[in-house]
Gaussian input, Z-matrix of N, CA and C with variables (Angstrom, degrees):
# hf/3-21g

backbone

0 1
 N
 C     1     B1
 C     2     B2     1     A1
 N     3     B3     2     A2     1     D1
 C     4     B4     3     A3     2     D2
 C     5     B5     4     A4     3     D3
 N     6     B6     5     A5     4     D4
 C     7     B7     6     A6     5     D5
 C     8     B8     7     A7     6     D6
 N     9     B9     8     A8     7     D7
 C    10    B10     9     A9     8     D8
 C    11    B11    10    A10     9     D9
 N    12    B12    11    A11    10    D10
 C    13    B13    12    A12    11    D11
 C    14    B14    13    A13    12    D12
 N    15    B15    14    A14    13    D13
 C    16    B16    15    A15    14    D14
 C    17    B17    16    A16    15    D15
 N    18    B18    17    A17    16    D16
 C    19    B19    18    A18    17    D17
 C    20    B20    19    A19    18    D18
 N    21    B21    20    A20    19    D19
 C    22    B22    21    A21    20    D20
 C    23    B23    22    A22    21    D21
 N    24    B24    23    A23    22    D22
 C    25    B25    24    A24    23    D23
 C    26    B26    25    A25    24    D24
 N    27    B27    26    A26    25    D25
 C    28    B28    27    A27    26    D26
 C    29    B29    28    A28    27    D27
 N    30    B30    29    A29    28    D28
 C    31    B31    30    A30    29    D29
 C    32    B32    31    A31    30    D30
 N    33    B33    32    A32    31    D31
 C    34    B34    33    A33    32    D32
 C    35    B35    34    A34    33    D33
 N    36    B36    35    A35    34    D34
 C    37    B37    36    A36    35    D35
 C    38    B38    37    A37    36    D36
 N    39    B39    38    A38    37    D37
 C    40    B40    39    A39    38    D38
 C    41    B41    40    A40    39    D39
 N    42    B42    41    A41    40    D40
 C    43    B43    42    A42    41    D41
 C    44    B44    43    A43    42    D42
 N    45    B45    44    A44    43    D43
 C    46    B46    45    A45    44    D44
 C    47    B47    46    A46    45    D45
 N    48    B48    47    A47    46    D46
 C    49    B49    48    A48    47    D47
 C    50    B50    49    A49    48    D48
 N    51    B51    50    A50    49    D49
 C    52    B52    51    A51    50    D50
 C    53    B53    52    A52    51    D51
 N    54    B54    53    A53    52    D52
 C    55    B55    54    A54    53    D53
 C    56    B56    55    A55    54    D54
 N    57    B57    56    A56    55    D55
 C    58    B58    57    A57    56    D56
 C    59    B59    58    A58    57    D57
 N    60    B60    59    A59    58    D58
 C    61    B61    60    A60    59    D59
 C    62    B62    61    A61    60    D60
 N    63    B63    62    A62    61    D61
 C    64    B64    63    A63    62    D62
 C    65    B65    64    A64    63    D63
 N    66    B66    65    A65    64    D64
 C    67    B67    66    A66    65    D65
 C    68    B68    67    A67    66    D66
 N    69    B69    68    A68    67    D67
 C    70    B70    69    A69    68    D68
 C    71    B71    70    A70    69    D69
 N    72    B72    71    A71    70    D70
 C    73    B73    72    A72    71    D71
 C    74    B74    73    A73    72    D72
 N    75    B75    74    A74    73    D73
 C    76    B76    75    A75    74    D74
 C    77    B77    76    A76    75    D75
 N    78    B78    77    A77    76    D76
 C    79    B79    78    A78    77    D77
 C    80    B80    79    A79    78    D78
 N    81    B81    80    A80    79    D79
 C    82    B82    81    A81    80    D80
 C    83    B83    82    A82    81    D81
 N    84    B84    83    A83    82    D82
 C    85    B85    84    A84    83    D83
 C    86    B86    85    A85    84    D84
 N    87    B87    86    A86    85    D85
 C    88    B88    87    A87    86    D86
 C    89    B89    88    A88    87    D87
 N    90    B90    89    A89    88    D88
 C    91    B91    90    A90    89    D89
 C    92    B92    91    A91    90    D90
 N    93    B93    92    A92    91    D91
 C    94    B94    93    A93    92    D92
 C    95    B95    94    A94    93    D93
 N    96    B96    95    A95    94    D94
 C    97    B97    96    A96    95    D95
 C    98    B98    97    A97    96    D96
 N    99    B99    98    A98    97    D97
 C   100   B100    99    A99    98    D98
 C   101   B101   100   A100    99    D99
 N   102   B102   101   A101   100   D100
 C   103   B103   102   A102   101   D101
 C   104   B104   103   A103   102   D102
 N   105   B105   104   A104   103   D103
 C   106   B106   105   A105   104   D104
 C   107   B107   106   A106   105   D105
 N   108   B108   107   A107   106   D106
 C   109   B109   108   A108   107   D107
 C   110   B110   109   A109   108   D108
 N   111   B111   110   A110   109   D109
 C   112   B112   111   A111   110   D110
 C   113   B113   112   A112   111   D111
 N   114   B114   113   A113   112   D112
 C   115   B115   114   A114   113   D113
 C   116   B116   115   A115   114   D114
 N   117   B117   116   A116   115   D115
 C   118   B118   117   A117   116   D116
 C   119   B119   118   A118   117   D117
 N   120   B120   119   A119   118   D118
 C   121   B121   120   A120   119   D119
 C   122   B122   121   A121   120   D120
 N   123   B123   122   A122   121   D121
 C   124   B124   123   A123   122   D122
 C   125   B125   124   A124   123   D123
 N   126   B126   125   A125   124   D124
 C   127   B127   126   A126   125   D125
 C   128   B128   127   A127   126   D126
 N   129   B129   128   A128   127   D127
 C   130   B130   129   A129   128   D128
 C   131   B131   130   A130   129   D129
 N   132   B132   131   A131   130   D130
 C   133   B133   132   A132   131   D131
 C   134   B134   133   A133   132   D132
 N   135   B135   134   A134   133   D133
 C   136   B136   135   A135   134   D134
 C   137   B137   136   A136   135   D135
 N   138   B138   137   A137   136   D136
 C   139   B139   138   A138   137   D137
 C   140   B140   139   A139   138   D138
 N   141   B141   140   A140   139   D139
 C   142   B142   141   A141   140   D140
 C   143   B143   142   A142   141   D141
 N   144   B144   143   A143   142   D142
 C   145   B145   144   A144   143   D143
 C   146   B146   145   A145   144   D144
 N   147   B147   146   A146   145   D145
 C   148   B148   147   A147   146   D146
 C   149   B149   148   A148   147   D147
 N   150   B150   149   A149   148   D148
 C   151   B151   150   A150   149   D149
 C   152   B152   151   A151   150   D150
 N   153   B153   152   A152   151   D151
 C   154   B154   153   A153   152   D152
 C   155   B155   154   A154   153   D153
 N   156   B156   155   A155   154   D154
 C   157   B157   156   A156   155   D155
 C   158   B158   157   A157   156   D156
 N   159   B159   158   A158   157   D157
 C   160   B160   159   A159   158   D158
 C   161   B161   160   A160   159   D159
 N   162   B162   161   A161   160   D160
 C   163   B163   162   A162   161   D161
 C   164   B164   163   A163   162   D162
 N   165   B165   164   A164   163   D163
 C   166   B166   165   A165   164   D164
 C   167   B167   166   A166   165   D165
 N   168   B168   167   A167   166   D166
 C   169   B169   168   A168   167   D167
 C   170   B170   169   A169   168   D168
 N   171   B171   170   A170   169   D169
 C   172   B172   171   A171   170   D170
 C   173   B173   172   A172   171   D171
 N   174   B174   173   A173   172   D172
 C   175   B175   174   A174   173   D173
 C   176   B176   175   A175   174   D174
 N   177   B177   176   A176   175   D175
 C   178   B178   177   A177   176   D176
 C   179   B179   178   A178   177   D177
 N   180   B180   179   A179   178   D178
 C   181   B181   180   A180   179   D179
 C   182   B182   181   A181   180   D180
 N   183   B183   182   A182   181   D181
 C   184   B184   183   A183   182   D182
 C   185   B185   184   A184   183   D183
 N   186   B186   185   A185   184   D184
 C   187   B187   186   A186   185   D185
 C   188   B188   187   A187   186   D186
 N   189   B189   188   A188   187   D187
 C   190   B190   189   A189   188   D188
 C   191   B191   190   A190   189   D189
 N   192   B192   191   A191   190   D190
 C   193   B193   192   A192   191   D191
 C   194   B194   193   A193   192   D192
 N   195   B195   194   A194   193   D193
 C   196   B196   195   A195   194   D194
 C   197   B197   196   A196   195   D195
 N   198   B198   197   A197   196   D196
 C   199   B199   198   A198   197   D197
 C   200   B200   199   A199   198   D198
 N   201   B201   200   A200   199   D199
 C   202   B202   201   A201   200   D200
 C   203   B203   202   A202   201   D201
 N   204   B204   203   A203   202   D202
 C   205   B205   204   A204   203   D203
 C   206   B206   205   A205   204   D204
 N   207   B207   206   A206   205   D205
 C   208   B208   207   A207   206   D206
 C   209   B209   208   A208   207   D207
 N   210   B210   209   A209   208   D208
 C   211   B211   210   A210   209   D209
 C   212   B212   211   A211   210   D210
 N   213   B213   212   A212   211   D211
 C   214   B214   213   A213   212   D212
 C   215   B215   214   A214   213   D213
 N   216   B216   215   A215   214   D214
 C   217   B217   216   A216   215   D215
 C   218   B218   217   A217   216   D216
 N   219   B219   218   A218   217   D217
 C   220   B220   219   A219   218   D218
 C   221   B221   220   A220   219   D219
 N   222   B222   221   A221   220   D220
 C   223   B223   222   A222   221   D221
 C   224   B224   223   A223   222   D222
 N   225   B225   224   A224   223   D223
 C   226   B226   225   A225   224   D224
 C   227   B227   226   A226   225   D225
 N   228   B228   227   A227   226   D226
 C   229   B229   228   A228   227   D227
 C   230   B230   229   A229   228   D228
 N   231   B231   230   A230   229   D229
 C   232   B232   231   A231   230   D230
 C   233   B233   232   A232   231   D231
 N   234   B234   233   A233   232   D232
 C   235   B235   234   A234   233   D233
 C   236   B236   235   A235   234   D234
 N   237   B237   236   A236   235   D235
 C   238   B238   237   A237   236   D236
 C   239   B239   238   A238   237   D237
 N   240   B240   239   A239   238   D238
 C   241   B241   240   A240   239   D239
 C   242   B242   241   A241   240   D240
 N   243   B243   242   A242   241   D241
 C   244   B244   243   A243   242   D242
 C   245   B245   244   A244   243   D243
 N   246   B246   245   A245   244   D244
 C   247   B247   246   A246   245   D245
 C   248   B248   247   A247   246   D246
 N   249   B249   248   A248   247   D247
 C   250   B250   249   A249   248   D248
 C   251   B251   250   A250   249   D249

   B1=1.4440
   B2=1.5341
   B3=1.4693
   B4=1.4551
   B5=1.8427
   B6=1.9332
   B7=1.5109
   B8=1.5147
   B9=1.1916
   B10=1.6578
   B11=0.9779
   B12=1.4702
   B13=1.1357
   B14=1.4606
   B15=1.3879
   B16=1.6130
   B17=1.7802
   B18=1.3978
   B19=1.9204
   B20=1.5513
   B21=1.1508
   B22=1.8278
   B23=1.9128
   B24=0.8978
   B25=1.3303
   B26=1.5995
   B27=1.4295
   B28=1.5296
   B29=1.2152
   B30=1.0424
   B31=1.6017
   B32=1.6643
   B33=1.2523
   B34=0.7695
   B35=1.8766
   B36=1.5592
   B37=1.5310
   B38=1.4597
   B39=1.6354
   B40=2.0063
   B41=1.7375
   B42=0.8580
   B43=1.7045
   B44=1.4743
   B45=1.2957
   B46=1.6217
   B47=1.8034
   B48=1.0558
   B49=1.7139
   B50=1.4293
   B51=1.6920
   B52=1.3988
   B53=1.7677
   B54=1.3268
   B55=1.6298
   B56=1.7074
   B57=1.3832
   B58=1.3963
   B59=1.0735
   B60=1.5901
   B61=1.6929
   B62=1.9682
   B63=1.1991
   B64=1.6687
   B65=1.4718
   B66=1.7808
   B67=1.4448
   B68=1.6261
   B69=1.1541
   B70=1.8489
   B71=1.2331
   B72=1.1575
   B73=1.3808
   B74=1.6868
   B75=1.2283
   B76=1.4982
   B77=1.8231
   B78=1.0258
   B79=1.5747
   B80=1.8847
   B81=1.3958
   B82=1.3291
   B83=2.2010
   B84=0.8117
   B85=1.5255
   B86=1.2917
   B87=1.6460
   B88=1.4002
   B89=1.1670
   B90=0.9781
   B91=2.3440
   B92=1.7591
   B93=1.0114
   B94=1.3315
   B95=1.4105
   B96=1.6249
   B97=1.2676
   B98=1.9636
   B99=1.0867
   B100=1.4448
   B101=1.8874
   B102=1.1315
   B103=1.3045
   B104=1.6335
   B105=1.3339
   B106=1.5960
   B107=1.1820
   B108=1.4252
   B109=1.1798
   B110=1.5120
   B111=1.2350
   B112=1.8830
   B113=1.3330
   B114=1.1544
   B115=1.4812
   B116=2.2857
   B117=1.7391
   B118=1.6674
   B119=1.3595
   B120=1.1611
   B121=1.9336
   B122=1.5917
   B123=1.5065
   B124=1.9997
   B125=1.5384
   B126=1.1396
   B127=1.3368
   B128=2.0254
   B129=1.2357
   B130=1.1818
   B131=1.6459
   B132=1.5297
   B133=1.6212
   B134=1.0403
   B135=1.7496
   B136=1.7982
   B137=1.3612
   B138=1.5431
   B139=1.3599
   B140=2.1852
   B141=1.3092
   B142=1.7829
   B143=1.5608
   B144=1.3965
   B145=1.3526
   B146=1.6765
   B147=1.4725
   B148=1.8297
   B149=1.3206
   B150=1.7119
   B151=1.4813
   B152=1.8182
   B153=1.5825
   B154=1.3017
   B155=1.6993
   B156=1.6619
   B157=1.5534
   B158=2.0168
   B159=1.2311
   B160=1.5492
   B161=1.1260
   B162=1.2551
   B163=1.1306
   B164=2.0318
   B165=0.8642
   B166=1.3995
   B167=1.5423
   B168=1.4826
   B169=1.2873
   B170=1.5976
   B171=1.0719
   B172=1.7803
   B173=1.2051
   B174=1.0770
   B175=1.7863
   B176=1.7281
   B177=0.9970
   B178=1.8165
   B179=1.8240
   B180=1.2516
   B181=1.3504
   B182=1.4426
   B183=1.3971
   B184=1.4976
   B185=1.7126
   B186=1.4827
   B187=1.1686
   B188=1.9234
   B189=1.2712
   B190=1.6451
   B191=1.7025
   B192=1.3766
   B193=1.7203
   B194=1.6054
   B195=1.1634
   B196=1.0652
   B197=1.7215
   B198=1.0364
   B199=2.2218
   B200=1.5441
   B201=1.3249
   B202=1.3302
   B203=1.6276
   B204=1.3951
   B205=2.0335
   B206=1.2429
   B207=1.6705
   B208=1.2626
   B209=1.7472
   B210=1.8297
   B211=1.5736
   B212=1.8271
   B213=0.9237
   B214=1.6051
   B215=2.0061
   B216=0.9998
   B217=1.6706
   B218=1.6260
   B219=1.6996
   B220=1.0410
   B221=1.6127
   B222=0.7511
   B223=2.2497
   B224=1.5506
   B225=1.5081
   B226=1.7438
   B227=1.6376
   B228=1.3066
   B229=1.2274
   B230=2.2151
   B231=1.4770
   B232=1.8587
   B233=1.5908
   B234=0.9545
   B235=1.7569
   B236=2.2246
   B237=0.8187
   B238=1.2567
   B239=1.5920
   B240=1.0214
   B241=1.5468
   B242=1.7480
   B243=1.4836
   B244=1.4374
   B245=1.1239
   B246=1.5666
   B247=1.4310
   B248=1.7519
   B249=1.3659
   B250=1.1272
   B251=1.7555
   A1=111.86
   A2=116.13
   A3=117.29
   A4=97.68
   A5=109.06
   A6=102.94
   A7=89.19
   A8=140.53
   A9=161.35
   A10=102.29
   A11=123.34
   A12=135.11
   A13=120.06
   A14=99.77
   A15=123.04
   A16=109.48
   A17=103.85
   A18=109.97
   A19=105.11
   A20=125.74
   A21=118.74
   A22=99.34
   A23=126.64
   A24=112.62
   A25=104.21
   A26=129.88
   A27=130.07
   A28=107.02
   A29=150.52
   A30=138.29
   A31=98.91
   A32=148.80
   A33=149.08
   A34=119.07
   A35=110.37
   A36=109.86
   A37=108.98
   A38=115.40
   A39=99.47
   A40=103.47
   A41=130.01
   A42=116.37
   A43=115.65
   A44=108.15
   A45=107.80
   A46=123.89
   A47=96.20
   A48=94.00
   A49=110.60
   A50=109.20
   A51=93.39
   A52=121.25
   A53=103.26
   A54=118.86
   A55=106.17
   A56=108.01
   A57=100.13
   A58=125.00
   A59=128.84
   A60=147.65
   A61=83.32
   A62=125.70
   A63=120.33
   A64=95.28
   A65=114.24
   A66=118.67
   A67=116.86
   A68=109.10
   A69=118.40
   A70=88.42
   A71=122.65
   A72=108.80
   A73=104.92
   A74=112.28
   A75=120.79
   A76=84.02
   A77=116.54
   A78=125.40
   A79=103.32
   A80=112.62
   A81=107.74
   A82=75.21
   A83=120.92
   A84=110.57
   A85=105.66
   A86=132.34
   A87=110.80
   A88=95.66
   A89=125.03
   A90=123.58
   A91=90.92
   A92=127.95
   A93=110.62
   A94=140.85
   A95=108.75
   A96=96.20
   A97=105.68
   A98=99.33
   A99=106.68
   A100=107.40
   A101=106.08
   A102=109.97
   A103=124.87
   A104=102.84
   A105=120.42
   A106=122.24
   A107=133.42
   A108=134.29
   A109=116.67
   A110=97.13
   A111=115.13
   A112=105.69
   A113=118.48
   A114=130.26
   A115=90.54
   A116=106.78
   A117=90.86
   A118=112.43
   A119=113.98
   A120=112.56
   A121=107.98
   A122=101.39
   A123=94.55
   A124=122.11
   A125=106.26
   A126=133.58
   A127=101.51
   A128=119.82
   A129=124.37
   A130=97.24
   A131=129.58
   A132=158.41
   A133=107.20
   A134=114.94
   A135=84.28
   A136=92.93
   A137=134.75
   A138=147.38
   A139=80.61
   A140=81.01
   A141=79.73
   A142=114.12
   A143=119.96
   A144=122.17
   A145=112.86
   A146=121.22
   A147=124.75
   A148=92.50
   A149=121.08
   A150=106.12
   A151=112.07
   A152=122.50
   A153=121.61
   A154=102.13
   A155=105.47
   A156=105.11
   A157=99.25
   A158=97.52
   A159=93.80
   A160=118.69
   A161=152.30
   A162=159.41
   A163=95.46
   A164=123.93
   A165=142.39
   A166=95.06
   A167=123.65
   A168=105.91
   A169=111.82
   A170=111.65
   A171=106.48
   A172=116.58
   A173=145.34
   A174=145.16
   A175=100.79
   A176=107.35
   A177=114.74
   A178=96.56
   A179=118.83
   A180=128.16
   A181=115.04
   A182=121.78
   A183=131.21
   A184=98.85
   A185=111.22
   A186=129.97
   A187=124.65
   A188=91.20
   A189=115.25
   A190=91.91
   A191=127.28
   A192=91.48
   A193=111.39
   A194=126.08
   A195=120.04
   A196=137.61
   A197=73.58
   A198=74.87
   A199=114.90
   A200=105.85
   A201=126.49
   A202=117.71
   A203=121.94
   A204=111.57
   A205=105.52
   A206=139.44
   A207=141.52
   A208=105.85
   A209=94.44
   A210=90.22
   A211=129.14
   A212=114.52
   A213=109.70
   A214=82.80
   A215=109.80
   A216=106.90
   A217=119.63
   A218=141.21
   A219=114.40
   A220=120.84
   A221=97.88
   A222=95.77
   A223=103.80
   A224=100.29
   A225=118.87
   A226=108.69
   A227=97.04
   A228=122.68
   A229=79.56
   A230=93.26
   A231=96.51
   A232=110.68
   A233=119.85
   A234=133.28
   A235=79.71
   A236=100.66
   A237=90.14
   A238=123.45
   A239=99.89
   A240=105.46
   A241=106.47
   A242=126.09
   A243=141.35
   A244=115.81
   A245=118.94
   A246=104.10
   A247=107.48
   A248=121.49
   A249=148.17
   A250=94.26
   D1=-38.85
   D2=-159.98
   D3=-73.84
   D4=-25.66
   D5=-151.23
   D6=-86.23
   D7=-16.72
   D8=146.14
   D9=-16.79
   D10=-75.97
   D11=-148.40
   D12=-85.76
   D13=-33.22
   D14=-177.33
   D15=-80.88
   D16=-15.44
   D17=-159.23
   D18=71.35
   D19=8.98
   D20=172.16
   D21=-59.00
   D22=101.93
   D23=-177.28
   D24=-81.06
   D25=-40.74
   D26=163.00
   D27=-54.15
   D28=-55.68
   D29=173.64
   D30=-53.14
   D31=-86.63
   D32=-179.07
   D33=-15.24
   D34=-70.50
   D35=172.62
   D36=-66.09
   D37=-36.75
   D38=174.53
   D39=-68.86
   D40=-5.39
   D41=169.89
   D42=-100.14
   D43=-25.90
   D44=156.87
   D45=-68.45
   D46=-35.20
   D47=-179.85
   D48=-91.79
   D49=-15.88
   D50=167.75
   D51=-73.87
   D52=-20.66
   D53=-167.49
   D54=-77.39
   D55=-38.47
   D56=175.12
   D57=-96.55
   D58=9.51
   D59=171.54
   D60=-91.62
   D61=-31.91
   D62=-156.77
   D63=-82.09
   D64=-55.95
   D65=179.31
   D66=-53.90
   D67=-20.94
   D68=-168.15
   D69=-80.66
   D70=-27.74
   D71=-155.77
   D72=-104.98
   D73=-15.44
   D74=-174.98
   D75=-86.60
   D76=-60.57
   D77=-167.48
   D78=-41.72
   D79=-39.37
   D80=-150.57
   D81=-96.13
   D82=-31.32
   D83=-172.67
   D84=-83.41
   D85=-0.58
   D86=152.66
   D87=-84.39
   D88=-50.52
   D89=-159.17
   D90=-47.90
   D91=-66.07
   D92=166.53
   D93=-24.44
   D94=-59.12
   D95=-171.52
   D96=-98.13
   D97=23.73
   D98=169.28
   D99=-106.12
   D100=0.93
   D101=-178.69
   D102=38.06
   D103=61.67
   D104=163.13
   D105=-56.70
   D106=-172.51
   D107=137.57
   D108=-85.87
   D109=128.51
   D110=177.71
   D111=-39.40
   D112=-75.13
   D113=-134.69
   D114=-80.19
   D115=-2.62
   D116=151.49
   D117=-93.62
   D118=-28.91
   D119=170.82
   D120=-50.84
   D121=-56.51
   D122=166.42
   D123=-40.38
   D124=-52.32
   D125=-166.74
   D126=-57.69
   D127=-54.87
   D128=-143.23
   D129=-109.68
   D130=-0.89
   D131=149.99
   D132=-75.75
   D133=-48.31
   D134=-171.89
   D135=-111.95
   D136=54.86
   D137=161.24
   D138=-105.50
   D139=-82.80
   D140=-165.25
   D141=-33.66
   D142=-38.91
   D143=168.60
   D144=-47.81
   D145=-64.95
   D146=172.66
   D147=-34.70
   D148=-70.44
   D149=-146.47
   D150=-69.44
   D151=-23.14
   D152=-178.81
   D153=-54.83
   D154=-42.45
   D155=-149.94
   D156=-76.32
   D157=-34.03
   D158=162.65
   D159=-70.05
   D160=-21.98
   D161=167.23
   D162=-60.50
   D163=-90.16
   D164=171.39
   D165=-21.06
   D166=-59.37
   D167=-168.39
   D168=-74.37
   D169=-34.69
   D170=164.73
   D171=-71.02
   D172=-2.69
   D173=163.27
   D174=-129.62
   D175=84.61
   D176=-176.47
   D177=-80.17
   D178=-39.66
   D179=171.16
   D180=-30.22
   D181=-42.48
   D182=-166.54
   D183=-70.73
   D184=-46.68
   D185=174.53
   D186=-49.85
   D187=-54.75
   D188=179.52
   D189=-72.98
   D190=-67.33
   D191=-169.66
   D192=-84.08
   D193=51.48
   D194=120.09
   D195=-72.64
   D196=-33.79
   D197=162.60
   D198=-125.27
   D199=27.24
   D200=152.84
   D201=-71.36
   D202=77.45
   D203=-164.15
   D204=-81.90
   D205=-13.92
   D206=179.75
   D207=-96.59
   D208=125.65
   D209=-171.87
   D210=-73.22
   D211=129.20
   D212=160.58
   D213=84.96
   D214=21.63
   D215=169.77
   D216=-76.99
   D217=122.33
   D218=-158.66
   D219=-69.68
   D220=152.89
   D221=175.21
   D222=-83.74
   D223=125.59
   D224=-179.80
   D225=-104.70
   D226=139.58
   D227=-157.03
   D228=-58.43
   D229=150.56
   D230=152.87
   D231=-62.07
   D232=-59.50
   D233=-152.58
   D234=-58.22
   D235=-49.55
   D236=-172.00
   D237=-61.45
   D238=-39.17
   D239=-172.84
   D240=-82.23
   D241=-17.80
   D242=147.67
   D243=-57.76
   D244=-27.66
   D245=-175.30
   D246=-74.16
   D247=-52.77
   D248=-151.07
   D249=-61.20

């Protein structure tokens, strides 16, 4: 929220990827101690996994400023920076 608010875009994606590595991990330690069957915990992880990576491939931006270190800098296409 704070890297949101501020334009920190690295604060912002390290508090997002920490939150959904934190929920995976709260998520998979109830399915455990509720004693499910595994192979729907497999099942319903590597569902959320498809839908993140489609998500990611239609917003590649989220991706790119991560090694974006200058803030609020615009993101350049690859093809472009190959052309040159």
């Amino acid at each position: 929220m704070i890297g949101n608010t501020y334009g920190m875009n690295g604060l912002a994606n390290t508090s997002t990827t920490f939150l959904v590595i934190y929920s995976m991990e709260k998520y998979i330690e109830w399915y455990v101690e509720m004693e499910w069957n595994g192979w729907v915990l497999m099942l319903s992880i590597s569902s959320f996994v498809y839908k993140t990576s489609l998500y990611l491939h239609q917003n590649p931006e989220f991706v790119a400023s991560l090694f974006n270190h200058a803030s609020k800098a615009p993101v350049t296409n690859i093809t472009n920076v190959l052309r040159r």
